[in-house]
Backbone as a chain_set.jsonl record, in Angstrom:
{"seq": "XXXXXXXXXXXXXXXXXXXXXXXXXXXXXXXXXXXXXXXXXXXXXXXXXXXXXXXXXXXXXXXXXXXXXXXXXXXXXXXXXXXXXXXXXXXXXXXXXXXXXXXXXXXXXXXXXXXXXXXXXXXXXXXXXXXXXXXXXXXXXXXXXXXXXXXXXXXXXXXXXXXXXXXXXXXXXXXXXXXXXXXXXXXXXXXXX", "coords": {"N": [[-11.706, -5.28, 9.799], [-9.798, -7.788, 11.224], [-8.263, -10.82, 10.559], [-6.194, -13.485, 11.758], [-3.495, -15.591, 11.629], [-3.038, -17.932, 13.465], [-0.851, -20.201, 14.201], [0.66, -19.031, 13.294], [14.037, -18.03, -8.291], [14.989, -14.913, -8.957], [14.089, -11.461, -9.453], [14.717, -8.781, -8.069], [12.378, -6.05, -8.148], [11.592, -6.455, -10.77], [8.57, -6.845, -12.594], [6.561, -9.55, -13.438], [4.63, -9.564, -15.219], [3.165, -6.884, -17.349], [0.54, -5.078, -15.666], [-2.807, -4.931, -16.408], [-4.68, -1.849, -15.798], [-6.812, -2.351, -14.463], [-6.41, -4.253, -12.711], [-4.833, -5.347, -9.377], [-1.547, -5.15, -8.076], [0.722, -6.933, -6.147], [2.84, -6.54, -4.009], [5.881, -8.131, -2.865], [7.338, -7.719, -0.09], [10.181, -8.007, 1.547], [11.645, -8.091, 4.666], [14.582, -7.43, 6.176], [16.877, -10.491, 7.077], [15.604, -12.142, 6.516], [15.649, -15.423, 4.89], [17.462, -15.645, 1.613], [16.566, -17.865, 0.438], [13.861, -18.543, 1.177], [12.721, -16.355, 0.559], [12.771, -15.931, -2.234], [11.502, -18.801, -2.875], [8.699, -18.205, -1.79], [7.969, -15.905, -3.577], [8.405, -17.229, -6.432], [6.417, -19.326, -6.193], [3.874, -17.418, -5.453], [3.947, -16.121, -7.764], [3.373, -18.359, -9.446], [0.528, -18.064, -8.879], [-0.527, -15.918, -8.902], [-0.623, -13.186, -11.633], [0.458, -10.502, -11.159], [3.167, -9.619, -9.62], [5.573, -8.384, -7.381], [8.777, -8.055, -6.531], [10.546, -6.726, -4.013], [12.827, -4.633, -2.554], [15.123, -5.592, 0.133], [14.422, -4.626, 3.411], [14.909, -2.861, 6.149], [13.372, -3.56, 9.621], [11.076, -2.039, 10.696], [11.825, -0.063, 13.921], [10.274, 1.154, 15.539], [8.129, -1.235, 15.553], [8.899, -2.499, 17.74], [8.669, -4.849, 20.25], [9.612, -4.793, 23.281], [9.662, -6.008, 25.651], [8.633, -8.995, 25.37], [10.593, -9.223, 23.201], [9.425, -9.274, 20.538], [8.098, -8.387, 17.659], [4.962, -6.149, 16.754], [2.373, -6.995, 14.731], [0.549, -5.632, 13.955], [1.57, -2.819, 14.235], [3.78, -3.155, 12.064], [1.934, -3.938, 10.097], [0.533, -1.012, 9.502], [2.975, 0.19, 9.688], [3.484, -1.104, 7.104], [1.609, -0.311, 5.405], [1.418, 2.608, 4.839], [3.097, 2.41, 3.229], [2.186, 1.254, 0.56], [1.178, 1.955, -2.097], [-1.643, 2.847, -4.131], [-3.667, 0.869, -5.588], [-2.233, -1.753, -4.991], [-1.08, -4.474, -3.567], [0.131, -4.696, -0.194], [2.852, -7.485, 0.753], [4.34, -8.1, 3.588], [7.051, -10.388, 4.542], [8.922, -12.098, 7.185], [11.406, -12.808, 9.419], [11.413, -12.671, 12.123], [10.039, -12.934, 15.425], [6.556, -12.336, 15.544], [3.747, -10.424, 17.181], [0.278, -10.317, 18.302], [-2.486, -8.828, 19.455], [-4.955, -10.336, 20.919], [-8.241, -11.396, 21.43], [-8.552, -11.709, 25.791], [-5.369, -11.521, 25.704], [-2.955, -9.667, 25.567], [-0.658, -9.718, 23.772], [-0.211, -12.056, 21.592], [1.208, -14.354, 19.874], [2.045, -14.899, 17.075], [1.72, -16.398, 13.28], [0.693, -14.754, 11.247], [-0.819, -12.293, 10.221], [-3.569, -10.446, 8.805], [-5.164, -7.851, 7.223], [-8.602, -7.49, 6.475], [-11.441, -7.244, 4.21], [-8.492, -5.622, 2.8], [-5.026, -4.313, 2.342], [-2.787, -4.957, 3.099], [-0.137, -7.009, 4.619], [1.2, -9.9, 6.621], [3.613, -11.97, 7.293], [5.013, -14.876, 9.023], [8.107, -16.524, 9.517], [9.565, -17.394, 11.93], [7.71, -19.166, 13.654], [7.523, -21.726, 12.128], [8.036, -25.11, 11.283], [10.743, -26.722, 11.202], [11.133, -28.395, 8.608], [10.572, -28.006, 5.347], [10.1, -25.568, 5.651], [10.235, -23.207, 3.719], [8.12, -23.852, 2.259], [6.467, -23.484, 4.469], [5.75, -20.802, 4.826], [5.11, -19.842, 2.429], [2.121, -20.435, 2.301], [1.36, -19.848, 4.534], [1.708, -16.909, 4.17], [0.107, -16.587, 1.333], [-2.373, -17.77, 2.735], [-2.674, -14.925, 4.02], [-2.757, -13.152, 1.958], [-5.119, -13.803, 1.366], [-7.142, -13.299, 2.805], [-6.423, -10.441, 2.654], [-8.671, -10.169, 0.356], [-10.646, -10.27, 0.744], [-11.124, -12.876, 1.696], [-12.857, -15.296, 4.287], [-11.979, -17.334, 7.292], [-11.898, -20.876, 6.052], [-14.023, -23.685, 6.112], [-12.899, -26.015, 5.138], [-10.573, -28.895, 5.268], [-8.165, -28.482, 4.287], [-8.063, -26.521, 2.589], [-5.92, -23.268, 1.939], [-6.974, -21.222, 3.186], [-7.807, -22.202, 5.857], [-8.779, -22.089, 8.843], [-6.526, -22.345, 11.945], [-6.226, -22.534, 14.348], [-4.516, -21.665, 16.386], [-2.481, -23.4, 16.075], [0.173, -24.7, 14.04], [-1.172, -25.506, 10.851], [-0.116, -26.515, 8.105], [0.506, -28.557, 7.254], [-1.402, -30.286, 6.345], [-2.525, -28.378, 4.129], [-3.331, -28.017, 1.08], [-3.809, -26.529, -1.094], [-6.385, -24.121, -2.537], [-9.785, -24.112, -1.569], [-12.798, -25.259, -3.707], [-14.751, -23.039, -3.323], [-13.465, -20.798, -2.094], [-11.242, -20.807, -4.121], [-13.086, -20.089, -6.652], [-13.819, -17.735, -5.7], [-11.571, -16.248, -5.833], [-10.778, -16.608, -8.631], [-12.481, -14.913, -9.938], [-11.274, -12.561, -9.024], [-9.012, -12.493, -10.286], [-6.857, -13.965, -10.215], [-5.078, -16.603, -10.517], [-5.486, -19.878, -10.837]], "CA": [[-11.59, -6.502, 10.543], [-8.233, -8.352, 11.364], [-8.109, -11.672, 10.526], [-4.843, -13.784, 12.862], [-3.065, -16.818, 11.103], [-2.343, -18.846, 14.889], [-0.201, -21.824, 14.094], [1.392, -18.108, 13.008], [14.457, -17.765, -9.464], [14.078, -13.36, -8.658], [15.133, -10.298, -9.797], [13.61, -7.394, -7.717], [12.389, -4.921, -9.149], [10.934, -7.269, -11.715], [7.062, -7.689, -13.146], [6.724, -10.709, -14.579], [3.627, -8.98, -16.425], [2.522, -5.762, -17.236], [-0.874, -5.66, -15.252], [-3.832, -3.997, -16.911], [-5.136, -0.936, -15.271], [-8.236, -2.428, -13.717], [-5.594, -5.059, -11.99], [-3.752, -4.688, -8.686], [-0.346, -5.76, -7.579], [1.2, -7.566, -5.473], [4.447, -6.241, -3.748], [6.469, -8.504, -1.731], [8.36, -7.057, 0.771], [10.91, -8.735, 2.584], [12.471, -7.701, 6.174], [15.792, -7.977, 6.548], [17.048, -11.352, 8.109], [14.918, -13.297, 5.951], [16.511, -16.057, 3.784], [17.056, -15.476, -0.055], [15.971, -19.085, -0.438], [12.617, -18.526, 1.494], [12.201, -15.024, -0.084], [12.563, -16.774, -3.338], [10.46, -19.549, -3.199], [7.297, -17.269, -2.03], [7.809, -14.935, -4.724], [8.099, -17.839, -7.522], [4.991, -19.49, -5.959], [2.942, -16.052, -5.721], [3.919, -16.058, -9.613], [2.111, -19.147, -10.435], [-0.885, -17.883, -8.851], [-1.135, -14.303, -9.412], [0.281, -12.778, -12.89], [1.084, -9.393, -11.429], [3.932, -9.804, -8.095], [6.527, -7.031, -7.473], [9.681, -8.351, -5.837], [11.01, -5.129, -3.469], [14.527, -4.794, -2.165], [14.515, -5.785, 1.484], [14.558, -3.383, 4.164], [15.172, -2.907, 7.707], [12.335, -4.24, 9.882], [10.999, -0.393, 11.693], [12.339, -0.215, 15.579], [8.812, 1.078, 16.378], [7.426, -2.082, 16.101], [9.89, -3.259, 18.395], [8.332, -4.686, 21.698], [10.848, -4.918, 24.297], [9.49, -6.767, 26.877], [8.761, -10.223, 24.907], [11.651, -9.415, 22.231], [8.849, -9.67, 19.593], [7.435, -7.031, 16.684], [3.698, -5.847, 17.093], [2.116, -7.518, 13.775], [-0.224, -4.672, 14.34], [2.755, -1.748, 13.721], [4.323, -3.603, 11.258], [0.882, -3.938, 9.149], [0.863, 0.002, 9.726], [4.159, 0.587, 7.982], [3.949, -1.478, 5.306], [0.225, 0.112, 4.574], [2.007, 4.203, 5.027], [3.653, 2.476, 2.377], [1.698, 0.843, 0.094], [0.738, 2.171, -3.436], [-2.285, 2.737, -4.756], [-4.044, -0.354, -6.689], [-1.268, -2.567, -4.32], [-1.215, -5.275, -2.314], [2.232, -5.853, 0.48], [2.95, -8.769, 1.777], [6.064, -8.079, 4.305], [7.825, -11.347, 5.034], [10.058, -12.171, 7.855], [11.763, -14.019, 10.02], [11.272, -12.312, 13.62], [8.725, -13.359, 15.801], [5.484, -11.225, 15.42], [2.902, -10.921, 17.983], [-0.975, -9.202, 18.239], [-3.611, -8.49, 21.056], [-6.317, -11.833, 20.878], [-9.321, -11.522, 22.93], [-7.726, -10.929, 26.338], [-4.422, -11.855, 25.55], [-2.541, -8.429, 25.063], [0.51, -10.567, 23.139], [0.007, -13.378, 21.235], [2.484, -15.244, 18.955], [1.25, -15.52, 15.303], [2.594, -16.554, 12.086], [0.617, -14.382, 9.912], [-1.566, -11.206, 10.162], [-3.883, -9.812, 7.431], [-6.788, -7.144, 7.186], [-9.661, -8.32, 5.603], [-10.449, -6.798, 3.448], [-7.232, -4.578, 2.481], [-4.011, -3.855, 1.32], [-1.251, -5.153, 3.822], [-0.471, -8.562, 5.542], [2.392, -9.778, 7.295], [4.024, -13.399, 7.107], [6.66, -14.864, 9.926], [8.879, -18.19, 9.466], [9.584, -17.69, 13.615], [6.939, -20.561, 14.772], [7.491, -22.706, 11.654], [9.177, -26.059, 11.897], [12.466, -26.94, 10.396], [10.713, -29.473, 7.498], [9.848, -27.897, 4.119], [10.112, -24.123, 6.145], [10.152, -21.989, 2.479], [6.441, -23.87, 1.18], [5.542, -23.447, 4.808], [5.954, -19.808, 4.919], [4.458, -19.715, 1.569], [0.739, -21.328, 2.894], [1.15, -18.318, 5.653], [2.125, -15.531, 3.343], [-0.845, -16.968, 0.531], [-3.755, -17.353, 3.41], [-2.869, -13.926, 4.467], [-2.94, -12.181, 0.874], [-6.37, -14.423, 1.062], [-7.804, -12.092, 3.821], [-6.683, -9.107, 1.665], [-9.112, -10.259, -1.284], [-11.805, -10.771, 1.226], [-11.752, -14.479, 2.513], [-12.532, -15.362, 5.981], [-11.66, -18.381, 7.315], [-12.667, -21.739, 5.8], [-14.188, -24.505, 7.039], [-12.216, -27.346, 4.95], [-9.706, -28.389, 6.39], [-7.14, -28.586, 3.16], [-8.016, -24.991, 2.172], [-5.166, -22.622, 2.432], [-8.018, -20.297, 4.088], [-8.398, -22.997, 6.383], [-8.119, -21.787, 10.515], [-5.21, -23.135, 12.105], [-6.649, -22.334, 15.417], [-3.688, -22.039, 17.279], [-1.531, -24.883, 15.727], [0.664, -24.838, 12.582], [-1.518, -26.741, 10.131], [-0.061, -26.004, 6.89], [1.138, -29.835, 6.423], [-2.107, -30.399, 5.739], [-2.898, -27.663, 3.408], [-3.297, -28.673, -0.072], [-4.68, -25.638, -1.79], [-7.794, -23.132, -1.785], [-10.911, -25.233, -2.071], [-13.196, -24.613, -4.633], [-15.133, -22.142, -3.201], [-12.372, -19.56, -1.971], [-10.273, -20.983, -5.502], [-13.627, -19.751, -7.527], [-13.921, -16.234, -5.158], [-10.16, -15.883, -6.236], [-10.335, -16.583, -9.741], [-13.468, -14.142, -10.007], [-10.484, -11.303, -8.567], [-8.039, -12.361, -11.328], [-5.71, -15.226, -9.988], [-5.185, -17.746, -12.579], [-5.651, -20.476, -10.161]], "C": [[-10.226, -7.123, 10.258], [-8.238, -9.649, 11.198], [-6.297, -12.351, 11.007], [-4.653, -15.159, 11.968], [-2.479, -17.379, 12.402], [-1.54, -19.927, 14.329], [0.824, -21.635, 14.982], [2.3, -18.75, 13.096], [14.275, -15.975, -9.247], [14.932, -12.629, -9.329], [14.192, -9.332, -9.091], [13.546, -6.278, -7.842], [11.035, -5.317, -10.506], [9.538, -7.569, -11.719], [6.908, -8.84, -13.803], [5.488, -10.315, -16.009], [3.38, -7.682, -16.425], [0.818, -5.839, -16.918], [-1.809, -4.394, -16.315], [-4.51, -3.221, -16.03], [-5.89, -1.053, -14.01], [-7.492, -3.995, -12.303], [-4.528, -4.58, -10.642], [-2.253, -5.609, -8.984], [0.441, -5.855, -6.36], [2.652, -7.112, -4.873], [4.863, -7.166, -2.557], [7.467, -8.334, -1.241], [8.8, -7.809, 1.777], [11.513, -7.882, 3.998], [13.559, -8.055, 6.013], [16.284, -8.712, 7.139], [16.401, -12.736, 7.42], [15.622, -13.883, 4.397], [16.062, -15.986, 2.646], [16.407, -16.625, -0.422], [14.394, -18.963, -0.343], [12.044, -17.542, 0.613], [11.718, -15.959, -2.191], [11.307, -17.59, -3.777], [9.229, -19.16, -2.938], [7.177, -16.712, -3.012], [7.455, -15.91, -5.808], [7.019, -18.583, -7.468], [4.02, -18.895, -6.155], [2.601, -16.135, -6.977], [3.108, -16.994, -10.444], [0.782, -19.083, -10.08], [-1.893, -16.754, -9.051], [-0.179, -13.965, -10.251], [0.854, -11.342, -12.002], [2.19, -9.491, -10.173], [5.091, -9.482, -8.437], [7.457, -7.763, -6.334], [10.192, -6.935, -5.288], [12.589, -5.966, -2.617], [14.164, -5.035, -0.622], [15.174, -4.793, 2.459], [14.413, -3.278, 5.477], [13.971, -3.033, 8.445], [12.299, -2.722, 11.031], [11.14, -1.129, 13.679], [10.58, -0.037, 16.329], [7.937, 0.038, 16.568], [7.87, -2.836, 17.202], [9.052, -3.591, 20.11], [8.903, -5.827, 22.621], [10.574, -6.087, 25.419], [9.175, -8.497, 26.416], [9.642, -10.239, 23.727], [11.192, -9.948, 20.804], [8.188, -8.036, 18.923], [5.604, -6.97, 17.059], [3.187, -6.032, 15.307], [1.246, -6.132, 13.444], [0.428, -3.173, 13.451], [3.217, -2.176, 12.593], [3.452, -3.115, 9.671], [0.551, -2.254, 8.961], [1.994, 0.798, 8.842], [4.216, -0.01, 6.922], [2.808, -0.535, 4.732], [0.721, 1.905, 4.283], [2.935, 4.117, 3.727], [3.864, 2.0, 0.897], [1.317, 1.665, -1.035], [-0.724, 2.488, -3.637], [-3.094, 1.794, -5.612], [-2.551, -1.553, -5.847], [-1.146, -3.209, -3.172], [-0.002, -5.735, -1.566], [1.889, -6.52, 0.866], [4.026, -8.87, 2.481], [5.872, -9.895, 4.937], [9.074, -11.126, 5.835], [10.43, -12.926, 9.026], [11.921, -13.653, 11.924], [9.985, -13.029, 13.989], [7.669, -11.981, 16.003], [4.093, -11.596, 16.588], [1.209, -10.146, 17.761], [-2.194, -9.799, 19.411], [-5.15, -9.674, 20.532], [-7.0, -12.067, 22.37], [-8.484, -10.661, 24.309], [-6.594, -11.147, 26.314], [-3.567, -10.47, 24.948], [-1.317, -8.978, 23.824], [0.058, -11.574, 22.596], [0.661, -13.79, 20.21], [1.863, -15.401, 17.928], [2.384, -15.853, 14.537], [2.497, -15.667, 10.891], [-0.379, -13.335, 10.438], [-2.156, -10.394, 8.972], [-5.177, -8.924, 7.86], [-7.277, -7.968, 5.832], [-11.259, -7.396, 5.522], [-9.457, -5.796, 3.131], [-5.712, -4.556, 1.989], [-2.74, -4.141, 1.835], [-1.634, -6.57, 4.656], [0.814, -8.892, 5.516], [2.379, -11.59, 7.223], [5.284, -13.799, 8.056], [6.914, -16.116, 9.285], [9.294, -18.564, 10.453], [8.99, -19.181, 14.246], [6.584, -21.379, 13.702], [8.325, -23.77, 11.797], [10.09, -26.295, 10.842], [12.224, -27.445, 8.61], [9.843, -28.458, 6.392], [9.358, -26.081, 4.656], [9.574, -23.0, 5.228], [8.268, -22.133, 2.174], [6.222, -23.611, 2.633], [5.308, -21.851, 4.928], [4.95, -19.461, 3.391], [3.004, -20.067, 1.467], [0.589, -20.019, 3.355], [0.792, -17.208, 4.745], [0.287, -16.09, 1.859], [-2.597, -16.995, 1.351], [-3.874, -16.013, 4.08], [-3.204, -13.009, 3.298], [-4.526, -12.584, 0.601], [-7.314, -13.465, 1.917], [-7.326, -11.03, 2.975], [-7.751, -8.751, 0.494], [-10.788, -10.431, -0.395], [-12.299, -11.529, 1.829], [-11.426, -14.051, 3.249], [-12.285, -16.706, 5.862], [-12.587, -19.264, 6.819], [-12.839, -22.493, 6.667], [-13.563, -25.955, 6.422], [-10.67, -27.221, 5.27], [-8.045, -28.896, 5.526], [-7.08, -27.421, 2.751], [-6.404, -24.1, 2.667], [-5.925, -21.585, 3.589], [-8.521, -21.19, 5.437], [-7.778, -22.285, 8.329], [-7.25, -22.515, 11.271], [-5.663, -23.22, 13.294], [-5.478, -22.895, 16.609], [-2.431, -23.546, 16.893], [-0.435, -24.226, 13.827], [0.109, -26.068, 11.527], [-0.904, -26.888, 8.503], [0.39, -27.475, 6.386], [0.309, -30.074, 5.944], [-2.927, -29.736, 4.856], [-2.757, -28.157, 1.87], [-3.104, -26.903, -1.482], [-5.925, -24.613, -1.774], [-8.779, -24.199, -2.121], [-11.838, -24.7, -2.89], [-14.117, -23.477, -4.628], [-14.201, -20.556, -3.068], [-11.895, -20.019, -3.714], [-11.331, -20.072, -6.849], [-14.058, -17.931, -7.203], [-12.629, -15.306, -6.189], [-9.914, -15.327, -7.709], [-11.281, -15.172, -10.386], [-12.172, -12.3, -9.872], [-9.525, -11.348, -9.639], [-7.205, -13.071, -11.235], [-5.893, -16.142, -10.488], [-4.554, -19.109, -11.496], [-5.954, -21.962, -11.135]], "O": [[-9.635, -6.971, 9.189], [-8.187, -9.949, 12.39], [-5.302, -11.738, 10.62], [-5.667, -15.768, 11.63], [-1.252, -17.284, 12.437], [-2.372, -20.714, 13.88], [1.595, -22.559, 15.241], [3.416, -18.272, 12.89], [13.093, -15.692, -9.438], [16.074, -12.875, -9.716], [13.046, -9.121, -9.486], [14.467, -5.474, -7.696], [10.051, -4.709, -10.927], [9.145, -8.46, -10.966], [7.282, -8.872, -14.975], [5.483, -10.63, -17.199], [3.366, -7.204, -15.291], [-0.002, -6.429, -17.621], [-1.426, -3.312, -16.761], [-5.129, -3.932, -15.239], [-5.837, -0.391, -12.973], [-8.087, -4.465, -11.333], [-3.652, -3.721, -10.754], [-2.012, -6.451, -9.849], [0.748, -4.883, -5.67], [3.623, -7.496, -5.526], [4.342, -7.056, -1.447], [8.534, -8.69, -1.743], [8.121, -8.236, 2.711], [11.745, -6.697, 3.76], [13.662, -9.22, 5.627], [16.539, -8.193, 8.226], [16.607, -13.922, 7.68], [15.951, -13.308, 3.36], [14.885, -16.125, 2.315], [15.711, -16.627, -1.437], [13.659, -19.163, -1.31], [11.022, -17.775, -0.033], [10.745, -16.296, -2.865], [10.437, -17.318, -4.603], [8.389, -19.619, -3.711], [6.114, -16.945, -3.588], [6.343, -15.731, -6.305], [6.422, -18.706, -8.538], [3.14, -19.374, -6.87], [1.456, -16.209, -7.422], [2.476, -16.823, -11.486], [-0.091, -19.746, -10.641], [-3.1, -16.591, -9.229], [0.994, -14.233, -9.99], [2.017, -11.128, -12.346], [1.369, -9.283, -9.28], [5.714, -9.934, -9.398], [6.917, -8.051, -5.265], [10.253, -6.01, -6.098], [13.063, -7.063, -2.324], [13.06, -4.719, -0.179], [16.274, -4.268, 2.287], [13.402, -3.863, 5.867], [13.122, -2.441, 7.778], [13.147, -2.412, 11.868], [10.744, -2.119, 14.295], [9.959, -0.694, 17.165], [7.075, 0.081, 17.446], [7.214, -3.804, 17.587], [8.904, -2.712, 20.96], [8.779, -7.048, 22.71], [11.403, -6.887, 25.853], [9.555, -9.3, 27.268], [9.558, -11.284, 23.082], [11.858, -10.651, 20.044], [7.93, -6.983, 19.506], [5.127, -7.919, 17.682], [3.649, -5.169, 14.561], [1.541, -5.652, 12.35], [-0.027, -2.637, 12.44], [3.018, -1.284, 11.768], [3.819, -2.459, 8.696], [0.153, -2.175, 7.799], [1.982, 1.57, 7.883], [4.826, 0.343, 5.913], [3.015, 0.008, 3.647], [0.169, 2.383, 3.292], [3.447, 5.09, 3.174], [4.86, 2.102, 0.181], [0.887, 2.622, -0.391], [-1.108, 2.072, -2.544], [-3.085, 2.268, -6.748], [-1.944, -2.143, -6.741], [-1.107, -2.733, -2.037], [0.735, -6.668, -1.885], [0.781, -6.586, 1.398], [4.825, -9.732, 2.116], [4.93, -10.422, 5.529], [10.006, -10.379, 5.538], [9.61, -13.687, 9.541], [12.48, -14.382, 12.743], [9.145, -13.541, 13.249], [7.977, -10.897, 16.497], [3.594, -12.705, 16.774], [1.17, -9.315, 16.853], [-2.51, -10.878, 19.911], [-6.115, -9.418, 19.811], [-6.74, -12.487, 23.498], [-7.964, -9.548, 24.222], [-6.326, -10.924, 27.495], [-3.619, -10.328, 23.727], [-1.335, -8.244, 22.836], [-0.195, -12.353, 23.515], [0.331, -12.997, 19.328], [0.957, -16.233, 17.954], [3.575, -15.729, 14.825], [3.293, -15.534, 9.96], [-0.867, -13.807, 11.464], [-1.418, -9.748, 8.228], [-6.022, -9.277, 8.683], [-6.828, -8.596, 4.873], [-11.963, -7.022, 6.461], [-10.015, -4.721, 3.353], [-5.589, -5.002, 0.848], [-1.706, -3.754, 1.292], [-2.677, -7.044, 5.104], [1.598, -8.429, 4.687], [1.377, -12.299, 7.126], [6.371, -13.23, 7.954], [6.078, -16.707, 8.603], [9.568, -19.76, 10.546], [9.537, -19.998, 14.988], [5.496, -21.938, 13.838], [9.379, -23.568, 12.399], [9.956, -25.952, 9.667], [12.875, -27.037, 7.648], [8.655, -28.186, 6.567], [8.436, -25.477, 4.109], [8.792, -22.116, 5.578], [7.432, -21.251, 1.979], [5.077, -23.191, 2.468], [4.134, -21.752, 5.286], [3.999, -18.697, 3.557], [2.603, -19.968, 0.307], [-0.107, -19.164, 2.807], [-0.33, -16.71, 4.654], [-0.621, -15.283, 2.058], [-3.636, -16.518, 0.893], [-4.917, -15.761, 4.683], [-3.937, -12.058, 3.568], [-5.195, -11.921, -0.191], [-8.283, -12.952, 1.358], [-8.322, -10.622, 2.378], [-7.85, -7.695, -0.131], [-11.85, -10.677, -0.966], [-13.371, -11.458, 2.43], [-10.584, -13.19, 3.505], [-12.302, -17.315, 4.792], [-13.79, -19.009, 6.877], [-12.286, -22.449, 7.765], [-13.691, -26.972, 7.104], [-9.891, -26.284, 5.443], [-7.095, -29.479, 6.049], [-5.941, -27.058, 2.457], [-5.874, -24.393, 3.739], [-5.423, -21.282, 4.672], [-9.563, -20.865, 6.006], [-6.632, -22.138, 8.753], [-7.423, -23.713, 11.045], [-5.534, -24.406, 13.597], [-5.444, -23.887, 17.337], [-1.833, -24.356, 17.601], [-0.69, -23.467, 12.892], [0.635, -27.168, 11.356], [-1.612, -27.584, 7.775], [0.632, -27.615, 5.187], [0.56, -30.273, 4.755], [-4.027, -30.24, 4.633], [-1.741, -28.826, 1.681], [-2.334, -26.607, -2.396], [-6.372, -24.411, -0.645], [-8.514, -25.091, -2.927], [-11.799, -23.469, -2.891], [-14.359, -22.899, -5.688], [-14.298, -19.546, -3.764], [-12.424, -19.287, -4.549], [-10.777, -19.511, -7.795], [-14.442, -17.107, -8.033], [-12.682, -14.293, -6.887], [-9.311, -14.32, -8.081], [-10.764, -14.469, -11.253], [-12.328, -11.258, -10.509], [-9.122, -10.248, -10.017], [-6.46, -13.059, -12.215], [-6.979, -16.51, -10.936], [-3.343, -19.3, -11.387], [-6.221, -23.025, -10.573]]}, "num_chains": 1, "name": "protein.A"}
């Protein structure tokens, strides 16, 4: 199952922990195009909520997702190559700054911010259809309720949750945090919440 996000300090290379066996990790993979500041401030966020998060070198955003006719990536393809390229015990999170689109209901195209399987091992984050104000944390909301569909959550129903449905809007001003149900799912997985 596909779950759709609508609103839609580093060294890489670097663990900040050595994870224990029975622990995954986190790789965040940037696209090329996307600002060191944004890249940044996800990664050092990620860090205070999950111990294990793998900074990766950033890398050319694949042509095959490329779709020509609205001058937007297929969230779809994207989620595809990062997973062909995904690890073992590892969770990507590609970030980037194109616009990303995916097939809703009948809508063959639609504009997101964020794309995640649920549950699984890849999820995709844009900064395209965020607004100008506080851009890095909002990208960081996106990129955090999509690694949230990797762990299992579906959407919440409060409406401060990072898991919270945007339903077509960018709500992330009002995002606070996970609420204590997703925050106690989470901590149960190993995020030091």
């Amino acid at each position: 199952m596909i779950y759709v996000v609508l609103f839609a300090l580093s060294i890489p290379g670097f663990y900040c922990q050595h994870p224990h066996k029975d622990n995954i990790i986190i790789d965040l993979q940037p696209f090329k195009g996307i600002s060191d500041k944004e890249r940044d401030y996800v990664y050092g966020e990620l860090q205070k909520v999950y111990p294990y998060v793998h900074l990766k070198d950033p890398i050319a955003i694949p042509a095959s997702a490329y779709y020509a006719e609205r001058n937007r990536y297929k969230a779809d393809s994207l989620i595809h190559f990062l997973e062909t390229n995904t690890s073992t015990d590892h969770i990507t999170i590609g970030i980037t700054n194109k616009d990303i689109s995916t097939r809703k209901d009948s809508i063959a195209d639609w504009g997101i911010m964020g794309l995640g399987l649920c549950p699984g091992r890849v999820c995709i984050a844009s900064d395209f259809r965020l607004s100008g104000v506080q851009r890095a944390d909002q990208l960081f909301k996106v990129a955090i309720h999509e690694l949230g569909h990797t762990q299992g959550l579906k959407h919440c129903a409060v409406k401060t949750c990072f898991m919270r449905d945007a339903e077509g809007k960018n709500t992330t001003s009002e995002e606070t945090g996970f609420c204590e149900s997703c925050r106690s799912y989470l901590i149960r997985k190993g995020w030091k919440l």
